[in-house]
N, C-alpha and C positions, 0 to 999 in steps of 0.2 A: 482489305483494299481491293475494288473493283483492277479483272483483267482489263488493258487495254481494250480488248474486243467485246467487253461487255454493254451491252444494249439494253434498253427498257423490256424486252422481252426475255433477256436471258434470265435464269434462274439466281438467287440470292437467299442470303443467311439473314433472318433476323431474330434475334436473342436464340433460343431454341428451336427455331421453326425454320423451313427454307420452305420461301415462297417460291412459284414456278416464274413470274415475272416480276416486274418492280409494281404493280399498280395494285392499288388501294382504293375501293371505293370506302370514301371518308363519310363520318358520322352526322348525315340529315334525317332530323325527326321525321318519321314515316308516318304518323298522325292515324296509326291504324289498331290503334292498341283501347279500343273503347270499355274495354272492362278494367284495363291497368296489367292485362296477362295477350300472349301471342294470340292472335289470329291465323286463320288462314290465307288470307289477306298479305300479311306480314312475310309466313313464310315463302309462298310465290314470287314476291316480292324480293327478297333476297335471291332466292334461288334461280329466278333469270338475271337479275345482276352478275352470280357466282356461273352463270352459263353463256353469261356474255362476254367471257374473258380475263376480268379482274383476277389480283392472286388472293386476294381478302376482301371481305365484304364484313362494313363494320355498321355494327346496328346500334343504332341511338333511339332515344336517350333511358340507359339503364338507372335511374338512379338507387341512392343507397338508403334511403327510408323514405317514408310517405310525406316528410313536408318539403323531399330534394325535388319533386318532383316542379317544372312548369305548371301543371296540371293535372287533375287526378285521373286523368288518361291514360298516363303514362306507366310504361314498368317500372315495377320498385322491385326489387332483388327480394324473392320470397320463397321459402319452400311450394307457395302454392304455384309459382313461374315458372317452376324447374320443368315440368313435361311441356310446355309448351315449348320450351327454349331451347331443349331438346332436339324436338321437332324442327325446327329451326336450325340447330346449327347440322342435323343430318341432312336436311335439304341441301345445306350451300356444300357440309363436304361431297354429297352426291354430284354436285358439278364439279367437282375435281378444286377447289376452293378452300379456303382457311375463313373461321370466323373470327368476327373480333367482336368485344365488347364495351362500347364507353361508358366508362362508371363515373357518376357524377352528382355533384346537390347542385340545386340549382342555384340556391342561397336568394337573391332579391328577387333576382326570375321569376322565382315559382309566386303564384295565383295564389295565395291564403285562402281567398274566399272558395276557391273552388278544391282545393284541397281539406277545407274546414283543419285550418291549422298553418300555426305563424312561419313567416317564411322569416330564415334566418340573415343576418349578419354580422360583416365587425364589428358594426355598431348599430344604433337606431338609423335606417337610411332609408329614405323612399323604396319601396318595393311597387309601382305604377299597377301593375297586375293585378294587385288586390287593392287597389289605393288603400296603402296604409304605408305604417314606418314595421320595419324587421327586427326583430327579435336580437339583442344583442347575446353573442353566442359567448358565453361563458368558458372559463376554461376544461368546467367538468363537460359542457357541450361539446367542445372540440376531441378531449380524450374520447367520447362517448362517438363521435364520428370516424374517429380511425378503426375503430371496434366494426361498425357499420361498412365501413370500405372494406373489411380483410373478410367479414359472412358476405358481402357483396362476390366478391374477386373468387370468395370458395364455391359462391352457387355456380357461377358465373364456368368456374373452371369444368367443375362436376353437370354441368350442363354441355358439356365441348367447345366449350371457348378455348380457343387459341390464342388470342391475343387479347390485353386487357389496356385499352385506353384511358387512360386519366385526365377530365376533363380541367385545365387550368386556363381556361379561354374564356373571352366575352364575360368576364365581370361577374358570370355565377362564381357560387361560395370561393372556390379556391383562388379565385381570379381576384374576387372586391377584395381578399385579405393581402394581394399582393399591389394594391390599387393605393400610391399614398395619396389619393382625391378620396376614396370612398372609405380607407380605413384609419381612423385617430385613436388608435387603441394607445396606452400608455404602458403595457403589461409587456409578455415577453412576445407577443403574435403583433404586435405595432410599434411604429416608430422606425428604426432601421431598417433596411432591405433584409436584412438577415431575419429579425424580426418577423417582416410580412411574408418573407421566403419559408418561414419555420412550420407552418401548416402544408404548404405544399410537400416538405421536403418528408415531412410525418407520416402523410397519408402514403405517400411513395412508397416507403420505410416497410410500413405496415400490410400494405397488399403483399412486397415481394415477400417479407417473413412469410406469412401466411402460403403462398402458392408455388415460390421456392421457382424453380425452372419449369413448371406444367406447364407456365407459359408466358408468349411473350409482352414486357409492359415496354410503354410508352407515354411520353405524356401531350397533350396539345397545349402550348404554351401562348400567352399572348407574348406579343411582340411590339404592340401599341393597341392602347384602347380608344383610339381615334379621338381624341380631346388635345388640343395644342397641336403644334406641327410636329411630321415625322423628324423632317431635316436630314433627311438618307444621305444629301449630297454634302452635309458638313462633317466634320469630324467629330468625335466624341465633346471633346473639348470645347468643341465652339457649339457643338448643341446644347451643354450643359451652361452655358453661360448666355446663352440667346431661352434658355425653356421657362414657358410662363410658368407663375406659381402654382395657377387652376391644371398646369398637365397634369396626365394622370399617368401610369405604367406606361413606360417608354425601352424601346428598343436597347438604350444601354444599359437599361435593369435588367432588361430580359437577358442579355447577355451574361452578366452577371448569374442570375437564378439557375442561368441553365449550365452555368460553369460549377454550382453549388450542388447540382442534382447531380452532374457527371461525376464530381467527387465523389459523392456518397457512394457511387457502385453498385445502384439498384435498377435504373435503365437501364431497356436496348436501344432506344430511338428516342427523340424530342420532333413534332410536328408540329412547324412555327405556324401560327394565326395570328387575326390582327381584328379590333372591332367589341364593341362591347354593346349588348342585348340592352343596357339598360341608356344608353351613353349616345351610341353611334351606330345600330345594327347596319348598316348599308356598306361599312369600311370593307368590312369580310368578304362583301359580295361582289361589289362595284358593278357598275350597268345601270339599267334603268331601275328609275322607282316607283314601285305601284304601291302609290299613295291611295290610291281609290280603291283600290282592290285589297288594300290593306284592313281600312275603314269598312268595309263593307261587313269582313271577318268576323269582328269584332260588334256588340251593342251597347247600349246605354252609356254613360260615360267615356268609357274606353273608343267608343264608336264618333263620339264628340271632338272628343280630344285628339284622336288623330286626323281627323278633320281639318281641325284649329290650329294643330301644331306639324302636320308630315311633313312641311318645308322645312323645320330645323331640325327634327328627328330622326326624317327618312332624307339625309343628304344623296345627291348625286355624286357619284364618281363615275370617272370615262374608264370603261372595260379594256382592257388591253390582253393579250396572255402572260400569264406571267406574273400577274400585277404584284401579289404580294413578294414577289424576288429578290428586290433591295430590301427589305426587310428581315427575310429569312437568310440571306450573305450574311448581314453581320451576328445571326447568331453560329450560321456555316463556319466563320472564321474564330469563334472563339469557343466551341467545343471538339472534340472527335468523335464526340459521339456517330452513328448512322441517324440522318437526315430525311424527313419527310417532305417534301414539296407541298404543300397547296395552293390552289389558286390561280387559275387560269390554264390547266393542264388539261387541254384539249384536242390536239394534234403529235406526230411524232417530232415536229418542230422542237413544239415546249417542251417535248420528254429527252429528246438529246442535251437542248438546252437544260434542264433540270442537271441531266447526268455530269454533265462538261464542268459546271457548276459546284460539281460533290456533292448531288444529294442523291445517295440508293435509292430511295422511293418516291412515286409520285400519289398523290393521292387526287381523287374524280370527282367532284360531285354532279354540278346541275348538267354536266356533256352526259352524264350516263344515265342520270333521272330524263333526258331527253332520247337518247338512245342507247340501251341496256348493252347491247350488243358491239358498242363503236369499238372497244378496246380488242376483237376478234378483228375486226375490219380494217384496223391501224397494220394490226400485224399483218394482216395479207395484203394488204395498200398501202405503204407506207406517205401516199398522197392523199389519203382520206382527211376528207372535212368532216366537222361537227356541223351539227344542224342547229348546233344550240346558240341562238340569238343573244342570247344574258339581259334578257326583258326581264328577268325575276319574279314573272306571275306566278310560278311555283312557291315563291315563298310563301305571300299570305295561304295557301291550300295547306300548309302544315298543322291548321287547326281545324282541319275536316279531314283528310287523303291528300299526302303527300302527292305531286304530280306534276308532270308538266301539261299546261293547258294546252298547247301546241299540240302536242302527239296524242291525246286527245280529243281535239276536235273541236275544242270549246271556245277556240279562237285562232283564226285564221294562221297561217304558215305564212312568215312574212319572206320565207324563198321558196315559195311554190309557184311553179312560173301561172301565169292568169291564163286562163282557155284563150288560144287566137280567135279571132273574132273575124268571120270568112272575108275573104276580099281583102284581109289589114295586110302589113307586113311583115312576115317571122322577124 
């Protein structure tokens, strides 16, 4: 239990590791991985994140074999990754920093065509990426993944990872199995929550065997896959009797899985999310949508299709700080585990609020992908603003160079004040 005089910046325990403050830069694809192994690119990249303050800097997306991946861009946990990742995490502990790693299959996410290899699910389901249907994943498939997560979690460790994230968010593999819209399995991985809970609670299982205390797990859970309403302001009860048929993984499942995982006694932390890549990717984000900047990313079909379709794919949500907070409470009030924040954590505002709330940690993304350094600035200003609008043009860049087009250049600073213009008025 936090001292009373504990603050976002004081030091903290998590599983084995103590980090020097609460913040966590969270896991955004960094799109710079074009042979499927680190760059240098990559490592810079972390390593001003890890010298701008944060106490971990978590690198995405590791996944656990070549068809987990989005894309064959991406790392896949290989003997041949290990000196690069190396490289990698001695940068970030050179900034006085802890690394993490999210380990993950993308499951419908990932690109078939561009991986030349079927992308998995519960069952046959749309995989858009590759226009095609997924691979229904067998039960010697799913043994044959926990095997893949525990050599992931061992490079992963033997490379100096500190932390090992597990990706159960946005509807990749561990998500759609927990998804009763996207999985109809009849076997023991479908049908009841315990059922669709049993792949997540395996792979868990399976890394800590394997890595024991080296270091520390977590998982990122969803909390809603943005299909039907949240209904935050109802109560269980009356959510469950008001939820369309079409919902999909909903906050009082979540609650539930993450009450099932705390059981087991293999977490340090759970880090609620919300949103699903194949479903609703905008829930996660909230802000504007760059529908056109999306499309542009993208060609041939894929580049049609979101054309055709970014008004019900790419919904709007209004930004606020904080936003995912009703959602991450009610899994707050029904574990002890230690508590990740995401989502709108951009001031020392939200971070007191965070703490006040009961959650140890907060986790950064697009405030820090906009300015690397805010989390050093907060600490010496406790009145520091973010610069970071939540235009989300950042995101379509994740299938070039992660970035924000603001801080470089690429498009105008919507708070930069305009040259006075002689004779006008300041």
């Amino acid at each position: 239990m936090d001292s009373p005089d504990a603050g976002p910046f004081s030091p903290a325990k998590l599983g084995p590791l103590t980090l020097r403050n609460r913040l966590i830069k969270c896991a955004t694809f960094e799109g710079m991985t074009p042979d499927a192994l680190v760059t240098d690119e990559l490592v810079e990249f972390h390593r001003e994140v890890a010298a701008g303050g944060v106490a971990m800097s978590t690198v995405a997306y590791c996944a656990v074999s070549p068809e987990g991946r989005t894309d064959r861009h991406q790392i896949w946990m290989r003997p041949e990754a290990m000196p690069g990742l190396r490289k990698l995490t001695d940068a970030i502990h050179s900034e006085g920093a802890l690394a993490a790693a999210q380990l993950g299959h993308a499951g419908a996410v990932a690109n078939s065509v561009s991986n030349r290899a079927k992308a998995w699910g519960p069952g046959r389901i749309p995989a858009p990426m590759g226009m095609s249907l997924t691979h229904k994943a067998s039960v010697s498939d799913i043994a044959e993944l926990r095997v893949k997560f525990r050599q992931a979690a061992r490079i992963a460790v033997d490379s100096g990872f500190d932390g090992l994230e597990i990706h159960c968010g946005h509807n990749y593999l561990i998500s759609s199995f927990l998804s009763p819209l996207l999985n109809h399995r009849r076997d023991g991985y479908g049908g009841s929550l315990v059922n669709r809970a049993r792949m997540a609670r395996e792979v868990v299982e399976s890394v800590r065997e394997e890595v024991g205390d080296e270091a520390a797990i977590w998982v990122k859970l969803n909390t809603y896959d943005g299909v039907g309403k949240p209904d935050i302001e109802r109560s269980p009860e009356a959510r469950a009797k008001g939820r369309a048929k079409l919902s999909s993984f909903n906050v009082d499942e979540a609650c539930q899985v993450a009450q099932l995982l705390e059981s087991d006694g293999h977490l340090d932390a759970i880090e609620p999310t919300a949103g699903s890549s194949l479903l609703n990717p905008m829930y996660l984000f909230h802000g504007d949508a760059p529908r056109k900047e999306f499309a542009a990313a993208f060609s041939g079909p894929m580049k049609y299709g979101l054309k055709a379709f970014a008004p019900i794919f790419l919904k709007r949500y209004q930004y606020h700080d904080g936003y995912l907070l009703p959602l991450a409470r009610e899994l707050r009030k029904a574990v002890d585990l230690p508590m990740i924040l995401l989502g709108g954590v951009t001031d020392r505002a939200s971070m007191d609020t965070a703490m006040a709330e009961g959650f140890e940690f907060m986790a950064m993304g697009r405030a820090i992908l906009r300015e690397p350094d805010l989390p050093l600035r907060i600490a010496a200003d406790p009145t520091t603003t973010s610069k970071c609008v939540h235009c989300n043009l950042c995101m379509p860049t994740i299938y070039s160079h992660t970035r924000c087009p603001i801080r470089t250049g690429e498009v105008p600073d919507p708070l930069a004040v305009s040259p006075t213009v002689s004779g006008s008025a300041s």
